[in-house]
N, C-alpha and C positions, 0 to 999 in steps of 0.2 A: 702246526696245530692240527691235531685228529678233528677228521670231518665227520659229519653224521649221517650223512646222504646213505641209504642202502643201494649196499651192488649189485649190480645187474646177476639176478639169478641164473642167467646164463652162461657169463664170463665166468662165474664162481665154479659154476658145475661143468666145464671145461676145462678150467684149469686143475678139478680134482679129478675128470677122467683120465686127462692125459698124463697124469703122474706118475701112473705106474709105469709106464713104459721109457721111464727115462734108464739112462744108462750109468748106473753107480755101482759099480761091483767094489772099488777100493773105501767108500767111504760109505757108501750106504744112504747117504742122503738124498733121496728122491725131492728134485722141486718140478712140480708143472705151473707153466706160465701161460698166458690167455688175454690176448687186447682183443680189442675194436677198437675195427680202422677207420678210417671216415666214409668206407664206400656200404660200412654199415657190418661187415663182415666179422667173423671171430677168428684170430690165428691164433694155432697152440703153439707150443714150443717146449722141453723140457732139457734138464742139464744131461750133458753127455760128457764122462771122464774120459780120460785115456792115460796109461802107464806115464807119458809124459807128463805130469801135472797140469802146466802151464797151460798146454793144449788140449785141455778141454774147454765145452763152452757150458754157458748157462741157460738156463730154462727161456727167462726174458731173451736174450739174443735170438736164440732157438726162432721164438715167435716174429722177432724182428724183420728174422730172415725170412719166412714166410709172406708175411705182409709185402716186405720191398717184392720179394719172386712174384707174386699175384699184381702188383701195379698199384698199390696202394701208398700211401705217402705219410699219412697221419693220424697219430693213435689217439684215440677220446678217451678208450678209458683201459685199466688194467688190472689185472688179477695174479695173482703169485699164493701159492698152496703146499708145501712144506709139510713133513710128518718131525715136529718138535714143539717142545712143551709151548714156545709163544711165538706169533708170528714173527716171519723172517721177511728180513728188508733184502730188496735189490741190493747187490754188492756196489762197489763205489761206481765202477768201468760202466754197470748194466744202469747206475742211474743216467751218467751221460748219456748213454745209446738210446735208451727210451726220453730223453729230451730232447734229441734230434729229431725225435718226430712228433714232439709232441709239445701243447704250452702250458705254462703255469697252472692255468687251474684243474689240471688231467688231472683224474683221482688214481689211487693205486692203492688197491683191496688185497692187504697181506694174511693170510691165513694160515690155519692149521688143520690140521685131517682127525688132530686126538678133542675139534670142537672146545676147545680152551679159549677161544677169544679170535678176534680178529682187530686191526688196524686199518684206517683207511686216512690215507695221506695225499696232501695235492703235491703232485711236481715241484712245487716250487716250497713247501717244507723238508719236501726229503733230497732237494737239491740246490740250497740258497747260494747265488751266487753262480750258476750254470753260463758254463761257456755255450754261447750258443751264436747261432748263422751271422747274427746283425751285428754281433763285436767285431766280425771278420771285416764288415762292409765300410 
């Protein structure tokens, strides 16, 4: 169910600077991604292709990696920024990945660059049913 909370002005404008600098020469689609962690911090991250498909990663991951390198553990809240007519959802793989460090009521603030709209989703709508740490235990 879309939430109404506004995003942090911050995470949003992070996640549109570092977009451009993402690496998409085959397909052109630039995403920038942008959490806070719980140490209060902002990681970017943005997709990065490569000839071999598969082996590229995504923006979200990007930031992921960042966070874990810095000593961080836990993401509150998230930003993803896209140039397409209507926001763009984390893929299926990046919604796990951002649930591993985060819990249900994390928002995730999906945007657009052409100002057409935005979505903002909790965890646990854009991922019902997540595998996560306590199934394992």
């Amino acid at each position: 169910m879309p939430q109404t909370k506004t995003p942090d002005p911050a995470l949003m404008a992070a996640a549109a600077e570092i977009r451009p600098r993402a690496y998409a020469p085959y397909s052109g689609f630039a995403v920038g991604a942008a959490l806070r962690g719980a140490d209060g911090q902002i990681y970017q991250g943005v997709n990065v292709e490569n000839a071999a498909y598969p082996q590229g990663t995504c923006a979200e991951a990007g930031a992921i990696s960042a966070m874990i390198a810095a000593g961080c553990r836990e993401i509150l809240e998230v930003a993803v920024i896209a140039d397409s007519p209507v926001p763009v959802a984390p893929c299926g793989g990046c919604r796990q990945k951002l649930r591993e460090f985060s819990k249900d009521e994390v928002l995730i603030t999906m945007a657009t660059t052409r100002g057409t709209g935005q979505a903002i989703l909790s965890m646990a709508d854009i991922l019902p049913g997540a595998f996560v740490k306590s199934a394992m235990e």
